[in-house]
Each structure stands twice: as structure tokens, then as C-alpha cells.
Biopython code that builds the backbone (N, CA, C, O; Angstrom):
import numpy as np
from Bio.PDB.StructureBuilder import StructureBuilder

atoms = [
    (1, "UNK", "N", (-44.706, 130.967, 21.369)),
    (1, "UNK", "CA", (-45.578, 131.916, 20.722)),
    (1, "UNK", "C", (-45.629, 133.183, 21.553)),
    (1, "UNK", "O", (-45.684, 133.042, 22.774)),
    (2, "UNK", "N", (-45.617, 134.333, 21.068)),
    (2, "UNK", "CA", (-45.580, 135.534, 22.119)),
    (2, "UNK", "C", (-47.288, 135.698, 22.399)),
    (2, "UNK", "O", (-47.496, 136.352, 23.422)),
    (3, "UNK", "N", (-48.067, 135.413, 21.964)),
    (3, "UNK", "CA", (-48.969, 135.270, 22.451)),
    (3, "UNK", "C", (-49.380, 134.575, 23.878)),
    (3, "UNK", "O", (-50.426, 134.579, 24.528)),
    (4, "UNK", "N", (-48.182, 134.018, 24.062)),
    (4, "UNK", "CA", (-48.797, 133.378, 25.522)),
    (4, "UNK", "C", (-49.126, 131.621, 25.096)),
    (4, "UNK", "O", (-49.540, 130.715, 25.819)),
    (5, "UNK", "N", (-48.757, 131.618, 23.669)),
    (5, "UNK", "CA", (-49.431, 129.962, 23.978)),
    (5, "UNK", "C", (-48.846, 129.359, 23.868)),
    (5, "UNK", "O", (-47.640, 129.609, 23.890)),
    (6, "UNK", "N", (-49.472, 127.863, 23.628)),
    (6, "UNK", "CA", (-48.582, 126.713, 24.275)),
    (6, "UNK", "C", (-47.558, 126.192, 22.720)),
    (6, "UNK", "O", (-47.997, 126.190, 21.570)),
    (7, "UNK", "N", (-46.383, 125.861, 23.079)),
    (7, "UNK", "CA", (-45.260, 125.205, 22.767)),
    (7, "UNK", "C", (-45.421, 124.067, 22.449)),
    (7, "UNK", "O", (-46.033, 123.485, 23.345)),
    (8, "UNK", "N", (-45.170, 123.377, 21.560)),
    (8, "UNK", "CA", (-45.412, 121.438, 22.024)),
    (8, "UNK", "C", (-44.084, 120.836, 20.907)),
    (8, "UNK", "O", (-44.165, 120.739, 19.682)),
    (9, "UNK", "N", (-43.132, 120.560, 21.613)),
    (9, "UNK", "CA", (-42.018, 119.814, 20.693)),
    (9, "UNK", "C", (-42.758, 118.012, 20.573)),
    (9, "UNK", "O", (-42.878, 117.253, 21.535)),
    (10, "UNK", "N", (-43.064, 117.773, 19.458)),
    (10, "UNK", "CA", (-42.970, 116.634, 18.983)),
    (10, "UNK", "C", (-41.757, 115.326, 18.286)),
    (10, "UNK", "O", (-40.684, 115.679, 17.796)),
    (11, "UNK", "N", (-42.093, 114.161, 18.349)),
    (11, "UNK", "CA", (-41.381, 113.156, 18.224)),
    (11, "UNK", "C", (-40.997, 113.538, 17.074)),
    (11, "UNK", "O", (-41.528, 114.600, 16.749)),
    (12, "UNK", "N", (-39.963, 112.916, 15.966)),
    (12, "UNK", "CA", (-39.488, 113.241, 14.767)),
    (12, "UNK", "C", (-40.620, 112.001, 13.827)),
    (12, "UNK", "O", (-41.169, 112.121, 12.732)),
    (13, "UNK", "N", (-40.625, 111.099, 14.613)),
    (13, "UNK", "CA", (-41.724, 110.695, 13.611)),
    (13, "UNK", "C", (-43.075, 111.482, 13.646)),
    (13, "UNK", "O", (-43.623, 111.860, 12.610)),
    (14, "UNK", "N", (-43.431, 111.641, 14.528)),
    (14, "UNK", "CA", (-45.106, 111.897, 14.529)),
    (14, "UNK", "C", (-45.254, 113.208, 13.926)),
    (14, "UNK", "O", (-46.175, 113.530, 13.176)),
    (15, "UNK", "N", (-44.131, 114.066, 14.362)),
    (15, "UNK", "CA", (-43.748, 115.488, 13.253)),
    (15, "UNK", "C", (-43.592, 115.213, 12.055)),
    (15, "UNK", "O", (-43.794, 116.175, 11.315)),
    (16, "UNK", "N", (-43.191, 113.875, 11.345)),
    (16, "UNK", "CA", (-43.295, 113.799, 9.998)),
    (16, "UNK", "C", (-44.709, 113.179, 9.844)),
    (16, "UNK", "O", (-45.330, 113.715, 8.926)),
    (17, "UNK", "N", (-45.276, 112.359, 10.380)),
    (17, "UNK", "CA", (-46.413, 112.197, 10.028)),
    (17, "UNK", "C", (-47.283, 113.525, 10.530)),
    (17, "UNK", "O", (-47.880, 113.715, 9.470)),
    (18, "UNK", "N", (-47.596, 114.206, 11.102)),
    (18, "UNK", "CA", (-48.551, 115.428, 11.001)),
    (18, "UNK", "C", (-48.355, 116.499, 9.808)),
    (18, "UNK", "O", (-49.206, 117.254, 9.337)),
    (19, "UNK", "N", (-46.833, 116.337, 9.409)),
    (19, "UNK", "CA", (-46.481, 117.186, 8.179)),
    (19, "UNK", "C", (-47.040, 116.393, 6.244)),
    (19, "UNK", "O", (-47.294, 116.703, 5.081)),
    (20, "UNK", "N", (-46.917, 115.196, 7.255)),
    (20, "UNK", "CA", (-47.906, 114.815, 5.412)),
    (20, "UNK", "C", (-49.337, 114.642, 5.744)),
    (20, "UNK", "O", (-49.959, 114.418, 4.706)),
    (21, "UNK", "N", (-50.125, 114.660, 6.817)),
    (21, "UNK", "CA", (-50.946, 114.514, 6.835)),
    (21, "UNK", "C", (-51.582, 115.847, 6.462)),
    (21, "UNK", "O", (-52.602, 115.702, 5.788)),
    (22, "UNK", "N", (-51.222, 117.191, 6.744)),
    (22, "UNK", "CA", (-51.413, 118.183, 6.548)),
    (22, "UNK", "C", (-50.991, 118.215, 5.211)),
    (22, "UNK", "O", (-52.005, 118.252, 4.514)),
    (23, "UNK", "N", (-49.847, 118.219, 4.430)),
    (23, "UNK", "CA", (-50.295, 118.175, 2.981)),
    (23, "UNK", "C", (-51.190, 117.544, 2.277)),
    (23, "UNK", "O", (-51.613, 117.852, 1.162)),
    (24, "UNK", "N", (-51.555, 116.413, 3.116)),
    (24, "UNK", "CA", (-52.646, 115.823, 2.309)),
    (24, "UNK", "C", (-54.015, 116.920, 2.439)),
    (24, "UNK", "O", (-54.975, 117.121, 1.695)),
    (25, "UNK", "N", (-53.799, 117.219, 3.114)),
    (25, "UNK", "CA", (-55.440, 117.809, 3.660)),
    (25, "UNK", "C", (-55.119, 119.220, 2.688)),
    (25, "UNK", "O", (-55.984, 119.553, 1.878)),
    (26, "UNK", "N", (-53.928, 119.974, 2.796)),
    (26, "UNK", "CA", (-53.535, 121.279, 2.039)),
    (26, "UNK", "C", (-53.967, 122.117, 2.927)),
    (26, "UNK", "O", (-54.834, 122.975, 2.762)),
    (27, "UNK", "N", (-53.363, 121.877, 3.891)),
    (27, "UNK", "CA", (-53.392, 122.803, 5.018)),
    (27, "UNK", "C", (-52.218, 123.381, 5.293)),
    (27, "UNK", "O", (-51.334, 122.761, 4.701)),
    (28, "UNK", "N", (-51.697, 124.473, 6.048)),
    (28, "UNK", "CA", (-50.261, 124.707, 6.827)),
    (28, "UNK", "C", (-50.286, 123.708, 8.037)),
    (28, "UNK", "O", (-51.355, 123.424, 8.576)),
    (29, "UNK", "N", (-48.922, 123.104, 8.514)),
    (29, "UNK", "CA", (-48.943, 121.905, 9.555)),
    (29, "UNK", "C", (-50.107, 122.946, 11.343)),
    (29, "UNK", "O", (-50.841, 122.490, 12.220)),
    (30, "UNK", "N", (-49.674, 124.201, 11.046)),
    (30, "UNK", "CA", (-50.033, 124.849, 12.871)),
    (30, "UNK", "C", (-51.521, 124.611, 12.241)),
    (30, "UNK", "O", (-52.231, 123.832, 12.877)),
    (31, "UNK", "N", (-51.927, 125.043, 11.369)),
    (31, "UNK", "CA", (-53.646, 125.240, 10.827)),
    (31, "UNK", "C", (-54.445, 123.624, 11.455)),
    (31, "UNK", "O", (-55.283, 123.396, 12.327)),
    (32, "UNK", "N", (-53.536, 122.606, 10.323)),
    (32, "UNK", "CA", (-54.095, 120.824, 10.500)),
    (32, "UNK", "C", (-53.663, 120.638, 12.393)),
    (32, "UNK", "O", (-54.396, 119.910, 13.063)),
    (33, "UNK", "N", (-52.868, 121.111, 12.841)),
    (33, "UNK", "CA", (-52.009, 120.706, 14.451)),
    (33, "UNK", "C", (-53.116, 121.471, 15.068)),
    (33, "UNK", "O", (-53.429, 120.881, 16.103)),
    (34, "UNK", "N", (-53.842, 122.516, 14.891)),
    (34, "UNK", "CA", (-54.339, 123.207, 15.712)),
    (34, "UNK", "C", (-56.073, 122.836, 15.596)),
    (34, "UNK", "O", (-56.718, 122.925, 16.641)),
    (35, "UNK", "N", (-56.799, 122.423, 14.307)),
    (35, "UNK", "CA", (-57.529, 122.090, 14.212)),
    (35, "UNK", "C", (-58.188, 121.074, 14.572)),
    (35, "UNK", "O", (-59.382, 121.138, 14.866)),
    (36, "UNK", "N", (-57.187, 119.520, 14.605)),
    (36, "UNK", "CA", (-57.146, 118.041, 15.010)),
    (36, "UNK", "C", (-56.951, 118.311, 16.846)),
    (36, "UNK", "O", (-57.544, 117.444, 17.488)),
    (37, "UNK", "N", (-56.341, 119.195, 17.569)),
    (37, "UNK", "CA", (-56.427, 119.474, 18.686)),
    (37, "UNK", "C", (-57.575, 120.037, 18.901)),
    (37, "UNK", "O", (-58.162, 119.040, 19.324)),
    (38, "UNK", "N", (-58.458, 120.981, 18.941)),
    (38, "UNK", "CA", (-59.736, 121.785, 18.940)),
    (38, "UNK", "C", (-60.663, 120.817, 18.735)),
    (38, "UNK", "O", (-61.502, 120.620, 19.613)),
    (39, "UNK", "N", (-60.667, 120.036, 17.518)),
    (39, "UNK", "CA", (-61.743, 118.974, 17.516)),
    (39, "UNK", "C", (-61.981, 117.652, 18.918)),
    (39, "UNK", "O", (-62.970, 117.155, 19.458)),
    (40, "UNK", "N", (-60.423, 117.484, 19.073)),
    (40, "UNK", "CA", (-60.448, 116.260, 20.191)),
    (40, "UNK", "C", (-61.021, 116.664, 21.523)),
    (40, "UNK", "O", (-61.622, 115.801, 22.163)),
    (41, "UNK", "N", (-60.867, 118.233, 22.157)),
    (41, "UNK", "CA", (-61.044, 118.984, 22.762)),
    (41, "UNK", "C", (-62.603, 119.265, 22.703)),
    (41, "UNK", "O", (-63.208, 119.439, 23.761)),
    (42, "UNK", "N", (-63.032, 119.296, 21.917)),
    (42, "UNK", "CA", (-64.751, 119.684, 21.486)),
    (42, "UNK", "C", (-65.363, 118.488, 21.468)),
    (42, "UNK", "O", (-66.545, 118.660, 21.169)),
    (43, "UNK", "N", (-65.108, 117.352, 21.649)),
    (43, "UNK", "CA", (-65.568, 115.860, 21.576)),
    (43, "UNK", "C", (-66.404, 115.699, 22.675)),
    (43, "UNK", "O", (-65.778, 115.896, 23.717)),
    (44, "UNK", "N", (-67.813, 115.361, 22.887)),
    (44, "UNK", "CA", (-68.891, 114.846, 23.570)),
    (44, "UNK", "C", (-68.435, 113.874, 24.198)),
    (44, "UNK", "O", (-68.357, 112.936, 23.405)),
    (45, "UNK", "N", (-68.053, 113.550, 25.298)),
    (45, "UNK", "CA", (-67.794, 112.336, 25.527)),
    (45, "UNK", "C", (-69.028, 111.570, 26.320)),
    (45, "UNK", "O", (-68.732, 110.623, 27.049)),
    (46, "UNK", "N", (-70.149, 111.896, 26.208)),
    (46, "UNK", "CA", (-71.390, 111.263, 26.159)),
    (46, "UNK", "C", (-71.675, 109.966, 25.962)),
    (46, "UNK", "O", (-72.277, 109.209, 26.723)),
    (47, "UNK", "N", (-71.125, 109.699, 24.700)),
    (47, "UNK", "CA", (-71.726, 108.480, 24.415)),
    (47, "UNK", "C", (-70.094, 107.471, 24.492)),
    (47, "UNK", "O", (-70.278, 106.268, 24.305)),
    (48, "UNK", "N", (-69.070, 107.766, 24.665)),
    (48, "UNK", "CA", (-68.004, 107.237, 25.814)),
    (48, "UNK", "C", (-68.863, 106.389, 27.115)),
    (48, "UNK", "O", (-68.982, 105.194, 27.387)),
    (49, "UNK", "N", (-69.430, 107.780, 27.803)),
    (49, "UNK", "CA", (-69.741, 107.403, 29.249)),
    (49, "UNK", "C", (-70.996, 106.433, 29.422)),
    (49, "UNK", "O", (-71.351, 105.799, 30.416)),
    (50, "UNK", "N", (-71.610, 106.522, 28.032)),
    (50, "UNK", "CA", (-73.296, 106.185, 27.433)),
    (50, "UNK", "C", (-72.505, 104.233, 27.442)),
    (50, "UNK", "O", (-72.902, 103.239, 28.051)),
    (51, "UNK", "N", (-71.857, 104.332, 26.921)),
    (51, "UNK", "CA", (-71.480, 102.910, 26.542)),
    (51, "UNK", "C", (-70.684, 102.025, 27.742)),
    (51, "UNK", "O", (-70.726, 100.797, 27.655)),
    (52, "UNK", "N", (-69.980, 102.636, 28.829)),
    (52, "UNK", "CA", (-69.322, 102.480, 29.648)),
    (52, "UNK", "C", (-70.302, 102.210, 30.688)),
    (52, "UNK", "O", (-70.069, 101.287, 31.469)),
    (53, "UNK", "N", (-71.294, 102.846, 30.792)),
    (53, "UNK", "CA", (-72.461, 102.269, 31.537)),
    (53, "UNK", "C", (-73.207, 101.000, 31.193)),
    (53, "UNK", "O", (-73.822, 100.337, 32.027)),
    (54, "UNK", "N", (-73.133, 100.770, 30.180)),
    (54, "UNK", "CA", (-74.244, 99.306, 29.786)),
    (54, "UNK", "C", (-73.173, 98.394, 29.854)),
    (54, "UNK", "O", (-73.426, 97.201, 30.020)),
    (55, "UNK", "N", (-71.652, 98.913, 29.716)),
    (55, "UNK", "CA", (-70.953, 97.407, 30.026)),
    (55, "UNK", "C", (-70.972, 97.452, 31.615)),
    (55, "UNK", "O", (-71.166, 96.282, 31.946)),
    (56, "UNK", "N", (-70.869, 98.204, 32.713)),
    (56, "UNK", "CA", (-71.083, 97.761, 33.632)),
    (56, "UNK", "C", (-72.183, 97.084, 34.046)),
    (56, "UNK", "O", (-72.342, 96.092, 34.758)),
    (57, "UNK", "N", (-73.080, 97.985, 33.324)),
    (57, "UNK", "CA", (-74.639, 97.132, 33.542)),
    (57, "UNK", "C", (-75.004, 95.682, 33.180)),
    (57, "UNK", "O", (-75.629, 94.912, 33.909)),
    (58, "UNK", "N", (-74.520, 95.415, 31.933)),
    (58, "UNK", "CA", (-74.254, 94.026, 31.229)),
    (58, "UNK", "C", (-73.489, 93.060, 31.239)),
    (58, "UNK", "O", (-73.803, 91.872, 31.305)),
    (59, "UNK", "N", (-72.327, 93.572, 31.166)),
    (59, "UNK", "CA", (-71.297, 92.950, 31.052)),
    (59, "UNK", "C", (-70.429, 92.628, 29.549)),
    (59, "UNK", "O", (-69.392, 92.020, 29.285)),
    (60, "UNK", "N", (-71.477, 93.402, 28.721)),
    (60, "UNK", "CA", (-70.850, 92.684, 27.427)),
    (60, "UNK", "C", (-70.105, 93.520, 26.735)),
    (60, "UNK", "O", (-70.359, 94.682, 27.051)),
    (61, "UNK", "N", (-69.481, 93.445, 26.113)),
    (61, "UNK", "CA", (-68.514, 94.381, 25.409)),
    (61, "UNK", "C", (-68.187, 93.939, 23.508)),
    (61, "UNK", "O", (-68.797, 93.077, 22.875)),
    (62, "UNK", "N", (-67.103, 94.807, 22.999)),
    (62, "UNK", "CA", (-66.775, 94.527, 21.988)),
    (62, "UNK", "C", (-65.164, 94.178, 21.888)),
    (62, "UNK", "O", (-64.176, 94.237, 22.619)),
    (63, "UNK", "N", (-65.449, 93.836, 20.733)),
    (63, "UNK", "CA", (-63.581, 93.112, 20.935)),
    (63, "UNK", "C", (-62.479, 94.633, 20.196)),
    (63, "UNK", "O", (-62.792, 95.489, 19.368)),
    (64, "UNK", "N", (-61.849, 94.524, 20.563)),
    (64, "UNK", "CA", (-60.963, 95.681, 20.375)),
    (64, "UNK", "C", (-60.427, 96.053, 19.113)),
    (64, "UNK", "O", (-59.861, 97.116, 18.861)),
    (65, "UNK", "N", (-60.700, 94.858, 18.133)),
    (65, "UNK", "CA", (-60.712, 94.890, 16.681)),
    (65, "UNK", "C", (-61.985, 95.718, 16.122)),
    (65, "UNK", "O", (-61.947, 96.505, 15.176)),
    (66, "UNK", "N", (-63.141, 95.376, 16.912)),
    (66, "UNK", "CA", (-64.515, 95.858, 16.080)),
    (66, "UNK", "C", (-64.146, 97.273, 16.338)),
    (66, "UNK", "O", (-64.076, 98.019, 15.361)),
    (67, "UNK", "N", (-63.842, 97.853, 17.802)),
    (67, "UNK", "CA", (-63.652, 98.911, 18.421)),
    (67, "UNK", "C", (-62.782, 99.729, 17.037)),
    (67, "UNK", "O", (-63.258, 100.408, 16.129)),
    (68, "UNK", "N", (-61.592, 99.409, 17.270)),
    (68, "UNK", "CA", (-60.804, 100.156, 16.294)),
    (68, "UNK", "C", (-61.235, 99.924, 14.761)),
    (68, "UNK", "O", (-60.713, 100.736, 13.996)),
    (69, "UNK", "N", (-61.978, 99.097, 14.237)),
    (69, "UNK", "CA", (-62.828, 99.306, 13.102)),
    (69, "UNK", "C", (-63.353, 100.762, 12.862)),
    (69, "UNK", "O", (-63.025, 101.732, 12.178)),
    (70, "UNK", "N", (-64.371, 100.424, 13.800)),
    (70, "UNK", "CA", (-65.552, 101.790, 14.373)),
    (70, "UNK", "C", (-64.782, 103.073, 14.043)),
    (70, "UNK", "O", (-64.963, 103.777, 13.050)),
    (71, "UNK", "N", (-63.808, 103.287, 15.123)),
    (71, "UNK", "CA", (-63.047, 104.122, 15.090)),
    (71, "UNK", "C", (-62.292, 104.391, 13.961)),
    (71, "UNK", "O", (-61.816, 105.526, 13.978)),
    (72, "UNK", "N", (-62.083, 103.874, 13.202)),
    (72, "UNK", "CA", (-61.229, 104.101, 11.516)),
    (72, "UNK", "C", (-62.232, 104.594, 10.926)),
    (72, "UNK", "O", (-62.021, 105.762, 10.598)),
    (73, "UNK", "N", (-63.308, 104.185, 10.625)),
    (73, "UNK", "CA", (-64.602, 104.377, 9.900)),
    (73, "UNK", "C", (-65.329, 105.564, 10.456)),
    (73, "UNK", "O", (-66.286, 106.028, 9.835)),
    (74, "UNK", "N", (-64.921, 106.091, 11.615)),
    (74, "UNK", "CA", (-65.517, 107.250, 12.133)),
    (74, "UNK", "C", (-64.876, 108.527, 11.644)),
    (74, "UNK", "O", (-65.316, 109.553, 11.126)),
    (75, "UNK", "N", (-62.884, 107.807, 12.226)),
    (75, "UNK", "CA", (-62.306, 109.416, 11.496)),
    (75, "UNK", "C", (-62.417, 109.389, 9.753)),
    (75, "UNK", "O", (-62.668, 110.488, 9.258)),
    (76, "UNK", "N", (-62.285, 108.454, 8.975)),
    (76, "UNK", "CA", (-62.618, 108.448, 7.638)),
    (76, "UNK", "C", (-63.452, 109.639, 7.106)),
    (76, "UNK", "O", (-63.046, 110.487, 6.313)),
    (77, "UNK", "N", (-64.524, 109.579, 7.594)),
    (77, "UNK", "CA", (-66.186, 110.148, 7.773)),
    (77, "UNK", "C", (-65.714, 111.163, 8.267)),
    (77, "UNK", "O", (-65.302, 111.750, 7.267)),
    (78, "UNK", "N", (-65.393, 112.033, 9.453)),
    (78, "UNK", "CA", (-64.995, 113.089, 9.641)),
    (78, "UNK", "C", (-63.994, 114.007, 8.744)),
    (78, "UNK", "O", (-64.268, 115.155, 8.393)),
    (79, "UNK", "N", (-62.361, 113.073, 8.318)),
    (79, "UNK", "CA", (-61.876, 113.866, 7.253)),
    (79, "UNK", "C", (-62.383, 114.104, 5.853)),
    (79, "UNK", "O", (-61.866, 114.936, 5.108)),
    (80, "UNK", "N", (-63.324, 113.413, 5.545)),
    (80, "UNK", "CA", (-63.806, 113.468, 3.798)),
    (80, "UNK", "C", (-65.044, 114.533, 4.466)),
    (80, "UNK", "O", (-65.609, 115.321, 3.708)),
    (81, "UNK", "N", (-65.401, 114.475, 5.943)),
    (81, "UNK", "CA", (-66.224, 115.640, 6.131)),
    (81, "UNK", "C", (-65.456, 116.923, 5.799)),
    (81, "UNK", "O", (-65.912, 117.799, 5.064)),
    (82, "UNK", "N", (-64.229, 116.974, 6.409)),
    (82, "UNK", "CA", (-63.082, 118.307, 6.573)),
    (82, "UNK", "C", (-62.374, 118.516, 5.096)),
    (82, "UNK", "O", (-61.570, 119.421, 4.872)),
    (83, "UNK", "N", (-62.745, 117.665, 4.248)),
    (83, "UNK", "CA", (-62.011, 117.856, 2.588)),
    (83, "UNK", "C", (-62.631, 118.673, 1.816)),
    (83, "UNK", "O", (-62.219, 118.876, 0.674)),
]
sb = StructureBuilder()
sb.init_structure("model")
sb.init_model(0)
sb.init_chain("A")
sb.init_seg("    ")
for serial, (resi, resn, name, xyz) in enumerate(atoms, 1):
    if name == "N":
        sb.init_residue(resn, " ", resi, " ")
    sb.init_atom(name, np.array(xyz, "f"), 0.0, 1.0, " ", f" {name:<3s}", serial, name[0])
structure = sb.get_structure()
């Protein structure tokens, strides 16, 4: 970019998946690439560190299925936020 910014060559898959994911959304791919970066970047990680404390404190945790549940059901909720 003559602007000075950053470059990023991607995998041929993950470049095809960011290119339909962005049609889905009806975005241009730099608009959806630049937006999904800015958001991850703007992320609180608060309640990361909020939760990472009571398992040390406790000991108890979740199983990595519920985890990635959560997490599906979170970005869901965020893109029908961004639609």
C-alpha cells in the first residue's frame, strides 16, 4: 500500500474463504479483511483474564466443546449484529 501499510499474503485457502465470506456479508474482501482485523484488535480482553483467574482460583474449567460452542454463538450474534 503506498500509504505505508501493512501487506499480508494469505494461504490460498483462507483467501478463498475470506473472499466468500465477504460476499456473503456484501462487502469488498479489504473492507470485510480490514474490519474482522479492527474488531479482534478492539476486543476487551477482560473477561479472558476475568475467567482465567477463577480457574486458577478454583480449579474448574469448561470442556473445550462448551468453549467453542460459546464461541460460535458469540460470533453468530456479532455478524447478524454487522448484517
Amino acid at each position: 500500500m503506498a500509504d505505508g501499510g501493512l501487506k499480508l499474503e494469505l494461504p490460498a485457502d483462507l483467501s478463498e474463504r475470506l473472499e466468500a465470506a465477504a460476499e456473503t456479508a456484501g462487502k469488498p474482501v479489504r473492507d470485510y479483511a480490514t474490519s474482522l482485523i479492527s474488531d479482534a484488535l478492539d476486543d476487551d480482553w477482560a473477561e479472558d483474564e476475568a475467567r482465567f483467574a477463577e480457574y486458577e482460583r478454583t480449579g474448574e474449567s469448561v470442556s473445550a466443546e462448551e468453549a467453542l460452542m460459546r464461541m460460535r454463538d458469540s460470533l453468530v450474534k456479532r455478524f447478524k449484529a454487522k448484517a
